[in-house]
C-alpha positions as CSV (number, residue, x, y, z in Angstrom):
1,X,0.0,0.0,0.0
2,X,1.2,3.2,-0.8
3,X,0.4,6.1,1.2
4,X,-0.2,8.5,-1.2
5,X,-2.7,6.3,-3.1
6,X,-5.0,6.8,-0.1
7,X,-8.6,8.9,-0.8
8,X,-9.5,10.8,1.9
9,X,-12.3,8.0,3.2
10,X,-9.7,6.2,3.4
11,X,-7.5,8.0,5.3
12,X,-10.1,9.0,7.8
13,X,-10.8,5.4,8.1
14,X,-7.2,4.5,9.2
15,X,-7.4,7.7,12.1
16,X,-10.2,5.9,13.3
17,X,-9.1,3.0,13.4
18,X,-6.3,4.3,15.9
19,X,-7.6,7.2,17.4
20,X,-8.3,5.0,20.6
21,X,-5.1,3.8,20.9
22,X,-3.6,7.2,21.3
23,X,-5.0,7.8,24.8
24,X,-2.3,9.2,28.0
25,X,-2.6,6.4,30.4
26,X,-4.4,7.5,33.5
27,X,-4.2,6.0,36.8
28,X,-7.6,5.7,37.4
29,X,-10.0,2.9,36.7
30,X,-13.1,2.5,35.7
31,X,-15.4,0.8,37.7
32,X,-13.6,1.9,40.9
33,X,-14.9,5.0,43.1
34,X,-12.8,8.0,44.1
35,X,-12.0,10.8,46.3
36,X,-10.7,13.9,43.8
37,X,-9.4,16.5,45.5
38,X,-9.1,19.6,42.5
39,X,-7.6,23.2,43.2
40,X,-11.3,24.0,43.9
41,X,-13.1,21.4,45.0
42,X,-13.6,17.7,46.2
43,X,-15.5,15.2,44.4
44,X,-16.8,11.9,45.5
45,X,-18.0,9.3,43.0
46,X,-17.4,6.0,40.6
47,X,-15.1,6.2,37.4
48,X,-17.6,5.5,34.4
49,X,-14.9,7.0,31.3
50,X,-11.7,9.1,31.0
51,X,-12.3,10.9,28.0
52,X,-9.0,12.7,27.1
53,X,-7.8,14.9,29.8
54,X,-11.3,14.4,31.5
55,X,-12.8,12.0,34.1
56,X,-16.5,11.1,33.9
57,X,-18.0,9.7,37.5
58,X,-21.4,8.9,38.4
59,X,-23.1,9.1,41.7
60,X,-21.1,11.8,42.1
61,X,-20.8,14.6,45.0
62,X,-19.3,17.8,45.6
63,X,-18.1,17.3,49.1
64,X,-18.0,21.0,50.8
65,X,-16.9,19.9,53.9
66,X,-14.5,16.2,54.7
67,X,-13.9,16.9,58.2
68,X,-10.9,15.6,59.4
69,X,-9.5,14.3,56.3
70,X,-8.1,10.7,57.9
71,X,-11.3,10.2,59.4
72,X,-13.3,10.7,56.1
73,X,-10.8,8.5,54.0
74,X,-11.0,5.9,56.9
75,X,-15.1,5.8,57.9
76,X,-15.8,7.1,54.8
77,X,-17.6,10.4,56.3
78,X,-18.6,14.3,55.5
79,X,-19.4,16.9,57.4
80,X,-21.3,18.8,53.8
81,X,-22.5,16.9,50.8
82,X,-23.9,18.3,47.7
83,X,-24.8,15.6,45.0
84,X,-24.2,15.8,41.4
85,X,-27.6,15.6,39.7
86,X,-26.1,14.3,36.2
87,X,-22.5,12.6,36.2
88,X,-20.0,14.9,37.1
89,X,-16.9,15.8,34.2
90,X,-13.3,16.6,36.0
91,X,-10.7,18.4,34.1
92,X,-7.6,16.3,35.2
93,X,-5.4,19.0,35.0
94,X,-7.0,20.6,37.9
95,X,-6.7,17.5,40.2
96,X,-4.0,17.3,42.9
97,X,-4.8,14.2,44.3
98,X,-6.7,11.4,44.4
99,X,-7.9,8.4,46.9
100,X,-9.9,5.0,46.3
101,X,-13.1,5.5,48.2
102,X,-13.7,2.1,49.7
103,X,-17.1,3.2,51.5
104,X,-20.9,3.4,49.6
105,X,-21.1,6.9,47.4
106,X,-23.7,9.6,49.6
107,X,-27.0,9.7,47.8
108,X,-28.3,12.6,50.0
109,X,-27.8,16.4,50.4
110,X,-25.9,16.9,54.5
């Protein structure tokens, strides 16, 4: 095959074809659930995609307020929760760190 034989179908066929191959590797997992901790917020929820530099989580929640920080990574408690009504989109470039949350997602406003 020569390159420049290719139409322009073609051609967009082939950057298709590899388009999801070129994807940064991310060290989340989907499936798993989260603690994100952004330059502006915190964000509780489950890992559904990673869309470029974006994470997608469902049964997500702002979290306004952890309290003290160990005890909300270890009993899996918040002093303020504000639930996502739609799946919530993260820029990754604005996380700073991030936890596995081992505990059930909140479901209601605190």
């Amino acid at each position: 095959m020569n390159i420049e034989d290719l139409t322009i179908a073609q051609a967009r066929e082939l950057t298709a074809l590899f388009a999801g191959n070129c994807s940064k590797p991310s060290p989340f997992k989907v499936g798993k659930k989260y603690l994100i901790r952004t330059v502006t917020h915190i964000d509780v929820g489950e890992v559904v995609s990673i869309i470029g530099d974006f994470v997608i989580m469902r049964d997500a929640s702002w979290i306004a307020d952890t309290g003290r920080f160990h005890e909300c990574l270890s009993r899996g408690t918040f002093g303020e929760i504000e639930p996502y009504t739609d799946d919530a989109i993260i820029n990754a470039s604005a996380i700073i760190d991030a936890s596995e949350w081992n505990h059930e997602l909140p479901k209601e406003q605190k």
